[in-house]
TORTITOR-793876 format. One record per residue (C-alpha): x negated, z, y negated; residue number from 1; chain. Coordinates in steps of 0.5 Angstrom, whole numbers, plus 500, padded with zeros to 3 digits. Each point is the difference from the previous one (the first is absolute). Example, Ala and Ser with C-alpha at 12.3 -4.5 7.8 and 13.67 -1.06 7.14 Angstrom:
BEGIN
     x     z     y   num   chaine
   475   516   509     1        A
   498   498   493     2        A
END
This chain:
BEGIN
     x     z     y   num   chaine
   500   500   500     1        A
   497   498   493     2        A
   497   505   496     3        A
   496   501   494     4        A
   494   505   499     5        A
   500   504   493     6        A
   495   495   496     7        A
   506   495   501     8        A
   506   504   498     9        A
   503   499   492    10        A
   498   505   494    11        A
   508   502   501    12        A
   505   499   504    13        A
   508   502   499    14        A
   500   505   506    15        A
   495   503   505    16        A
   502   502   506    17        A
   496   505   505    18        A
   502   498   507    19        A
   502   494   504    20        A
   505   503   506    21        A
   508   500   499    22        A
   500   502   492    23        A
   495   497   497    24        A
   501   494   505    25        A
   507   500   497    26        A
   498   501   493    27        A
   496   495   500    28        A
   504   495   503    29        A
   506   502   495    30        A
   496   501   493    31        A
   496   493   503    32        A
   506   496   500    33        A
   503   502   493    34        A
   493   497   498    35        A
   496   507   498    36        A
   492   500   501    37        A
   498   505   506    38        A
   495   502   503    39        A
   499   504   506    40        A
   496   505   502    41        A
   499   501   508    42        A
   495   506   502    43        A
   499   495   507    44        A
   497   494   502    45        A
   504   492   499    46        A
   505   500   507    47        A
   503   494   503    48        A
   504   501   505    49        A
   502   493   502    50        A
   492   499   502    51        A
   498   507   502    52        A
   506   503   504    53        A
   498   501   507    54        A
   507   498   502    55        A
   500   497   507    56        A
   494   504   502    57        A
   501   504   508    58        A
   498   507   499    59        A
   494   498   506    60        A
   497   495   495    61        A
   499   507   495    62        A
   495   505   500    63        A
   502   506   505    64        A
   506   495   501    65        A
   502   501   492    66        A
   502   508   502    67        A
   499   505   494    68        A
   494   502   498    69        A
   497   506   494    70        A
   499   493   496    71        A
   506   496   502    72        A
   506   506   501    73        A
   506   495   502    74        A
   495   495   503    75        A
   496   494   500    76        A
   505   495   498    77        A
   503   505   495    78        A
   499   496   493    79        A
   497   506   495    80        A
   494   496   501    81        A
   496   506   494    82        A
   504   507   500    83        A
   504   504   505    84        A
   500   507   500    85        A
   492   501   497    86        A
   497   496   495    87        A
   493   498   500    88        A
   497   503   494    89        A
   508   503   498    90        A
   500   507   502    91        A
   506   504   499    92        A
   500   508   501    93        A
   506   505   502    94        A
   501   507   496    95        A
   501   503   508    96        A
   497   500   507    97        A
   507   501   503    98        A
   501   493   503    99        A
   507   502   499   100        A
   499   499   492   101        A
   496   495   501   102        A
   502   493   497   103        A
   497   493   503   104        A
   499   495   495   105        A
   501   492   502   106        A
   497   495   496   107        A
   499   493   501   108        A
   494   497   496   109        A
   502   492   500   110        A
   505   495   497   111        A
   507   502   501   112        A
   499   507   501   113        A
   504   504   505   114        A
   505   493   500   115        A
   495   497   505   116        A
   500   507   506   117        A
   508   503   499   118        A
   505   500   503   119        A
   505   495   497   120        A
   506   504   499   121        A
   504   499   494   122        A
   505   505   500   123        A
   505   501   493   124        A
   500   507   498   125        A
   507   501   500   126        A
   505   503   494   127        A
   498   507   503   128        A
   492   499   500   129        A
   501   499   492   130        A
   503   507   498   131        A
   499   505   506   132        A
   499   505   495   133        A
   507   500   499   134        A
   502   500   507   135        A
   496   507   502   136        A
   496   503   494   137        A
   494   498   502   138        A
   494   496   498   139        A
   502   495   494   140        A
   504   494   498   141        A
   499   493   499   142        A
   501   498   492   143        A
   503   494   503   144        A
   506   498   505   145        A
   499   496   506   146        A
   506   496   496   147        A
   494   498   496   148        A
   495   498   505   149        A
   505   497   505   150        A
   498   492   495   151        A
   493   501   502   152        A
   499   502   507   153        A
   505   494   501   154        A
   494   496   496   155        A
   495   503   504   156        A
   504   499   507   157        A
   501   492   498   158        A
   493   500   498   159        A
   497   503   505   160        A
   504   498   506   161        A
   503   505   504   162        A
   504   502   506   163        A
   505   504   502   164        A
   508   501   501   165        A
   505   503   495   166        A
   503   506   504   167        A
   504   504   494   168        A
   497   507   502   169        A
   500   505   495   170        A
   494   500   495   171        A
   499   494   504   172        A
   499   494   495   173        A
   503   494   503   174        A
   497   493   497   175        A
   504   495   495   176        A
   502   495   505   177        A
   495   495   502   178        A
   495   504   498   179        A
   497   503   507   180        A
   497   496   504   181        A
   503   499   508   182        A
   497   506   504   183        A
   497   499   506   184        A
   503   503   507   185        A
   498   506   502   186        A
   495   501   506   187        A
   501   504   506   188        A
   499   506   496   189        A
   504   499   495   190        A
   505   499   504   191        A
   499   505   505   192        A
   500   505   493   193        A
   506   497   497   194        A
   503   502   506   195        A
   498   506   500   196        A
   502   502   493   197        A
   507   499   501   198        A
   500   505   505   199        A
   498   505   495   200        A
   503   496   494   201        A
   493   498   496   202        A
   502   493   498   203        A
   494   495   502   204        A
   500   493   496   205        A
   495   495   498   206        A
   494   502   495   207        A
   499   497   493   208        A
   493   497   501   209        A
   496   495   495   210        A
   501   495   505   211        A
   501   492   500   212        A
   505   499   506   213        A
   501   492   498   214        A
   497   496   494   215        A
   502   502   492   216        A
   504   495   497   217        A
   495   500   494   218        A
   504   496   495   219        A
   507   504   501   220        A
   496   507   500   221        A
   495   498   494   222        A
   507   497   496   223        A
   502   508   501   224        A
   495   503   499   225        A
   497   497   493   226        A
   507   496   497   227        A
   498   496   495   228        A
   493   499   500   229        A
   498   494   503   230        A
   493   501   501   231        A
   501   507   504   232        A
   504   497   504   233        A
   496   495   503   234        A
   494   504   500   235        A
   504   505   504   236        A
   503   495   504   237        A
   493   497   502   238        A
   497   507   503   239        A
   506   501   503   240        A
   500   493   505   241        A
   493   503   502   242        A
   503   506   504   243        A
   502   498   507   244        A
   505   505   504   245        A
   497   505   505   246        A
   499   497   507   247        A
   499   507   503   248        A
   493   500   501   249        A
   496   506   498   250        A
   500   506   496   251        A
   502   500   493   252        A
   494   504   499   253        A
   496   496   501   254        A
   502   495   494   255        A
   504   494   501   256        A
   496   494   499   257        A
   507   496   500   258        A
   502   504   494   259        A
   506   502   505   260        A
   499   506   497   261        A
   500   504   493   262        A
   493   501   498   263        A
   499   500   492   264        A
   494   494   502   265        A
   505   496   502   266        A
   506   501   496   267        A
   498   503   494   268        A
   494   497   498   269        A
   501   493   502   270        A
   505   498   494   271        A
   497   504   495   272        A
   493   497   501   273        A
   503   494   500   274        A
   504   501   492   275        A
   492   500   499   276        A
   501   507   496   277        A
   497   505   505   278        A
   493   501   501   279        A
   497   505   505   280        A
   494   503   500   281        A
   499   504   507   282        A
   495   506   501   283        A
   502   503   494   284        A
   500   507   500   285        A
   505   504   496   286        A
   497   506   496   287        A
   505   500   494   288        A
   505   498   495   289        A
   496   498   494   290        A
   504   503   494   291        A
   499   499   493   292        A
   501   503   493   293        A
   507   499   499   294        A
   502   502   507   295        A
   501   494   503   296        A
   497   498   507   297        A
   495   495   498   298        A
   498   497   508   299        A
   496   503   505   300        A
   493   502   501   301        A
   498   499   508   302        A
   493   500   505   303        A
   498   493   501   304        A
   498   502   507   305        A
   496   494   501   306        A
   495   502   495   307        A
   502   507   499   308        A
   501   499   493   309        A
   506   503   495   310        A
   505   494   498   311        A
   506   499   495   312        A
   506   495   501   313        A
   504   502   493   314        A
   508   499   500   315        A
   506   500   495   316        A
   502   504   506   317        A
   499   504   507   318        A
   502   500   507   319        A
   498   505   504   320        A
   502   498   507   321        A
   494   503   504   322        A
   505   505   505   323        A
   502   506   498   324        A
   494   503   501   325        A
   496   496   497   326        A
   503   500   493   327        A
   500   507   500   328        A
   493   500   501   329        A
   500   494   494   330        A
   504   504   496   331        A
   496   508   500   332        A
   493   496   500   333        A
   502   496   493   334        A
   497   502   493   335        A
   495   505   504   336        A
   503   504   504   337        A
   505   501   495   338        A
   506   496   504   339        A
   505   496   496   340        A
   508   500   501   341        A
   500   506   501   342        A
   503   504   495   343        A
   505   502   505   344        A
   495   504   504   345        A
   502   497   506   346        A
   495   494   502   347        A
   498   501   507   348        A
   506   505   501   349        A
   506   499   506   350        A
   496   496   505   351        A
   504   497   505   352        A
   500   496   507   353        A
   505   500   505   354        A
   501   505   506   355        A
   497   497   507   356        A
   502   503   507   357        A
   500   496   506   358        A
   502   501   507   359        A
   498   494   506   360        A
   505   500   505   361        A
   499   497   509   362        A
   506   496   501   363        A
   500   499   509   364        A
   506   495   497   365        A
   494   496   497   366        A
   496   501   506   367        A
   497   493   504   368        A
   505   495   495   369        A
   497   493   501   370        A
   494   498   495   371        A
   502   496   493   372        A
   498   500   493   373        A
   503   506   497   374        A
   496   499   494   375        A
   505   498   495   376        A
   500   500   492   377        A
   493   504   500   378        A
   504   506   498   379        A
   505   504   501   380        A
   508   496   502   381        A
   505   507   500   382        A
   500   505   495   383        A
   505   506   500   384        A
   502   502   493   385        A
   501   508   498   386        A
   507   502   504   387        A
   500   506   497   388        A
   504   500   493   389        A
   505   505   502   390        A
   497   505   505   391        A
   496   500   494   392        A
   506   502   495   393        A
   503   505   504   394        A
   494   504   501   395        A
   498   499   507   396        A
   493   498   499   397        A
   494   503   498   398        A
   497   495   496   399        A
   502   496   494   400        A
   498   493   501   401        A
   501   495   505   402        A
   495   496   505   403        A
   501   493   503   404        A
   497   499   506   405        A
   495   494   503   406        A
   500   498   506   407        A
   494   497   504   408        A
   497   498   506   409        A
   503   495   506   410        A
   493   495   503   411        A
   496   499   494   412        A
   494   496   501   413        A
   495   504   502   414        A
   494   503   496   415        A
   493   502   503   416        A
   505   507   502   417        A
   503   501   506   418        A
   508   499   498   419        A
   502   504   505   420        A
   498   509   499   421        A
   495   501   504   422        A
   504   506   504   423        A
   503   494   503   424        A
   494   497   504   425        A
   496   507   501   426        A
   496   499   506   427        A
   503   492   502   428        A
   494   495   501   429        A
   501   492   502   430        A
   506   498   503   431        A
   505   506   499   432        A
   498   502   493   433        A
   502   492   498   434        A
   506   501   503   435        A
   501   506   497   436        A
   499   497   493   437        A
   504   495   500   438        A
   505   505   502   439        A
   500   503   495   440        A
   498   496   493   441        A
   504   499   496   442        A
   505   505   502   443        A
   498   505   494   444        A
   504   501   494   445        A
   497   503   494   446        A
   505   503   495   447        A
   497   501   492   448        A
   503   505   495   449        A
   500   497   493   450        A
   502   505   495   451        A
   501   502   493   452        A
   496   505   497   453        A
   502   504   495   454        A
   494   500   494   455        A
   498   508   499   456        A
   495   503   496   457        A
   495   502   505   458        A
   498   491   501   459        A
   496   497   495   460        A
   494   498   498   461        A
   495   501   496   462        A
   492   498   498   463        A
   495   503   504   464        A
   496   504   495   465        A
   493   500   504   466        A
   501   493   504   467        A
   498   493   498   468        A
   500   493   502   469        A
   495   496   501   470        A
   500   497   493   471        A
   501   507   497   472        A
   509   500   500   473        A
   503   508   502   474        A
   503   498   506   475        A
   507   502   502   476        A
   501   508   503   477        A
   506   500   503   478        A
   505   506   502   479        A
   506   500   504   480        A
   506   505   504   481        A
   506   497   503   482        A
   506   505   499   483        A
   504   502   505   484        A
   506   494   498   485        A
   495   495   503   486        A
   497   505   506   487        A
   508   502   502   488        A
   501   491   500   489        A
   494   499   505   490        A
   503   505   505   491        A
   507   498   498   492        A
   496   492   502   493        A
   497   503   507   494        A
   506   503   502   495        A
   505   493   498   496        A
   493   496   504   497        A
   501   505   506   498        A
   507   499   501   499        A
   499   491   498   500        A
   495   500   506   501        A
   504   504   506   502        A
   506   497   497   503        A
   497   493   503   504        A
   497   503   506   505        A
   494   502   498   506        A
   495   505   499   507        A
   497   503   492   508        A
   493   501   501   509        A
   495   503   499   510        A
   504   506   497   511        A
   507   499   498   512        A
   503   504   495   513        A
   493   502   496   514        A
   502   505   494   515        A
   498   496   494   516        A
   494   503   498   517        A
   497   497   506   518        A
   503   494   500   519        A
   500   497   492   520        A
   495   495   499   521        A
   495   502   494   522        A
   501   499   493   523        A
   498   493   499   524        A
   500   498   507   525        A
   507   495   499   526        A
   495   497   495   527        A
   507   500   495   528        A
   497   504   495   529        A
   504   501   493   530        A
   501   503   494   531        A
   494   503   495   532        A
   504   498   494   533        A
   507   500   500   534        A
   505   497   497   535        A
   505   503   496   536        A
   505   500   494   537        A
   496   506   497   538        A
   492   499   497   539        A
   499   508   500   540        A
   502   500   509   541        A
   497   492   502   542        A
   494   495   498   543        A
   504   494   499   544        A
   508   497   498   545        A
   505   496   504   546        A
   495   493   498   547        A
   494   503   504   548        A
   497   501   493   549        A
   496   507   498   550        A
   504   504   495   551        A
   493   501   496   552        A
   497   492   501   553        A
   505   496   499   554        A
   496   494   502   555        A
   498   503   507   556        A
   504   499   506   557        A
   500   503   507   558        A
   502   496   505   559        A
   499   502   507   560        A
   503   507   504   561        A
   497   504   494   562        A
   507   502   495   563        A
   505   500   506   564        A
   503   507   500   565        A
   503   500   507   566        A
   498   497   506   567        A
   505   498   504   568        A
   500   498   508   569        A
   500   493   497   570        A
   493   497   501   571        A
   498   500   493   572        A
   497   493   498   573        A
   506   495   499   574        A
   502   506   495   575        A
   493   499   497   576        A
   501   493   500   577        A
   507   500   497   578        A
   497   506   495   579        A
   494   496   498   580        A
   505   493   499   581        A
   505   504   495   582        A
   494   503   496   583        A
   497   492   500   584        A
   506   498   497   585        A
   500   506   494   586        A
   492   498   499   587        A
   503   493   500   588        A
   504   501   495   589        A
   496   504   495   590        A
   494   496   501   591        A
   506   495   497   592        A
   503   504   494   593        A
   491   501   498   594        A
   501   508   502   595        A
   494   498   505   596        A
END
């Protein structure tokens, strides 16, 4: 993907952006086509997924058969190329030794951020997620509706491309009609999930995935999107007749060099290199927001870490959009330590990620089914959404907010690691022990809860006073608690997994209905960290207004997970999205009236 180093950048540009993933992908691509003059700021190296993904690769043809390894956590194939759970020369510390207060950070030092590795669930936060609050008295409302965003997520849906059925479940979004694209069928253990849900009343319905199942309609897809302008339309037409629909080849998480699937490199940036406003300089390092006399931010001073050297980008306006807790970093490192955006005091306060507790079931059902491909569309198929409104409003259960549950498993392609438990064939040696894995592979399901964590004081992230970069940044010291809302959830998840698996014939192991401390995941380890400078109606109790826009730079924006107040059991980043277009659209518009 073309790219730019410093010495070719412009004296100025009309907005910088910090980062190139779902909110920085989308603002650019938003600001771009309205004819605004970018540039972007990525930490990582260039990355083209058409020409680097190893999509059609077996896992014989890797090292250790594209198993994990400390470098390379969800393997191989995985397509963080430069980053993951440590950094080279990008430490960050934790303010306890206690692993349970332990917050594990994800980064992704490439093109296209975390859009390369995630999931690809692209689910609306619903009318509830906006003003919970409201609802129970804990944490904080949104200073907006799900009524004002629902116009953006349906841009970002047609856009993007996603899959999914319209279920009418509560605090469910549907989709506009002709929005979503078809779904595809469930797998055997979806299916056998499905059934099962029934049985205990937990509804089991197709995901929303950021997926192509069939090729877009570019020209009636770019009409929508950018009514009116002749030339966004075919520029966004083009990229999108580029795309080829998904054929079930590998994991998602590899890249997709199709483009089947949503990546900000492949959709995103595409069109907007091609208004010819974009510029993006990789291996920059964001150290801070450069502010001037007058209170305005003036660009971003970064490392070039090619030669180590500071470098400036200057802008009318800036973007931060590097992750959650990257911005923060950026924030409280600007003017010398000192912070920006913070006269509310509240930069780097009420982290976020969403609650994970998983349980593996054994299902004899499954065992010894004839072979096929099972893979499907590289993630996830089936989905339950949270069924629990009502038990809730009655008071029946112990925690405040909801989960949805993932569902894995069935005869994926296997990797360098044996897929079936080693319990299974201890002590099995030639013929018997082939018998007995074909017997058993893929008669495992594995169900994952995804859940709401409610912000508290005791989760926040400061800069570390002692500890330092290689190129002299504070790092980040990160403190976290879960509350007993988000443990009562994880062992309410243990016990509903338990009862899923026997009610389809199965066993729950290891060990079923674990209490919540032992079986939530980290803080951190969902990889959906948000929160740091939330949004609000109020400047003295958040960092930025309803436009994403700092209350004390007008000119500087926060455009990834970093202003929400809430994080729903949603996956957050069609919401990031949808947040970064409606803040696009009010930089447009003051960039048009000459107030930026």
């Amino acid at each position: 993907m073309p790219t730019i180093p410093i010495s070719e950048a412009k004296p100025e540009y009309d907005v910088v952006i910090v980062g190139s993933g779902a909110g920085g992908g989308q603002m650019a691509y938003a600001l771009t086509l309205a004819g605004l003059k970018c540039v972007m700021l990525e930490a990582g190296r260039s990355y083209d997924p058409v020409t680097e993904t190893a999509m059609f690769q077996r896992g014989d043809q890797a090292p250790l058969g594209g198993s994990s390894t400390p470098e390379k956590d969800f393997g191989f194939f995985d397509a963080t190329i430069d980053g993951g759970w440590t950094v080279p020369n990008e430490p960050y510390t934790q303010a306890s030794d206690k692993p349970e207060q332990e917050f594990k950070w994800w980064r992704a030092r490439m093109l296209g951020g975390r859009t390369n590795h995630w999931g690809r669930i692209s689910l609306r936060n619903g009318p509830y997620d906006f003003k919970p609050c409201s609802r129970d008295g804990l944490g904080f409302d949104w200073p907006i509706s799900y009524e004002t965003l629902e116009p953006y997520y349906t841009r970002v849906e047609r856009l993007i491309g996603v899959y999914g059925s319209n279920e009418g479940l509560e605090n469910t979004p549907d989709s506009p009609a002709g929005v979503l694209q078809p779904p595809p069928k469930g797998r055997v253990g979806d299916l056998m999930t499905q059934k099962a849900g029934k049985k205990l009343g937990v509804p089991v319905v197709p995901i929303h995935r950021a997926v192509l199942t069939k090729a877009l309609d570019g020209k009636k897809l770019a009409a929508k999107l950018h009514p009116g302008d002749k030339k966004a339309q075919k520029i966004v037409a083009d990229s999108m007749t580029q795309r080829a629909p998904c054929f079930w080849a590998t994991a998602c998480g590899r890249g997709c060099s199709i483009k089947a699937n949503y990546q900000s490199t492949t959709v995103h940036l595409p069109p907007a290199l091609a208004t010819g406003n974009l510029d993006i300089i990789p291996n920059a390092h964001a150290r801070e927001v450069i502010v001037g006399k007058d209170g305005k931010a003036k660009g971003i001073l970064f490392i070039d870490k090619t030669t180590g050297k500071e470098e400036r980008v200057k802008g009318k306006a800036v973007v931060l959009a590097a992750s959650s807790g990257e911005t923060v970093r950026i924030l409280l490192n600007s003017q010398g330590g000192e912070g920006v955006a913070n006269s509310s005091g509240l930069v780097g306060k009420y982290i976020m990620d969403t609650v994970g507790s998983n349980l593996r079931g054994q299902i004899p059902a499954l065992e010894s089914i004839a072979p096929h491909n099972d893979d499907g569309a590289g993630g996830s198929h089936f989905y339950s959404p949270w069924w629990e409104y009502e038990a809730q409003k009655k008071g029946q259960l112990d925690f405040a907010r909801g989960y949805h549950i993932e569902i894995g498993g069935t005869r994926s392609m296997p990797r360098g690691n044996s897929p079936v438990p080693g319990n299974f064939t201890k002590g099995l040696y030639g013929k018997k022990l082939k018998e007995e894995a074909r017997r058993y592979y893929g008669s495992f399901i594995g169900l994952a809860c995804r859940g709401e964590m409610i912000p508290n004081e005791n989760s926040f992230a400061e800069l570390d006073p002692d500890v330092k970069d290689k190129w002299g940044i504070p790092v980040m010291k990160w403190h976290w608690k879960w509350s007993d809302h988000e443990l009562n959830m994880a062992a309410h998840a243990q016990k509903k997994f338990t009862e899923m698996i026997e009610a389809m014939g199965g066993t729950a192991m290891p060990n079923p209905n674990k209490p919540g401390s032992k079986s939530i995941l980290r803080g951190g380890e969902v990889i959906h960290e948000v929160g740091g400078a939330l949004m609000g109606a109020d400047p003295a109790k958040s960092v930025v207004n309803e436009w994403n826009q700092s209350w004390d730079i007008d000119n500087l924006f926060l455009c990834d997970g970093s202003p929400f107040p809430s994080n729903a059991d949603k996956n957050p980043t069609l919401t990031i999205m949808a947040l970064a277009w409606r803040a696009a659209d009010h930089i447009i518009e003051e960039a048009r009236k000459g107030n930026i």
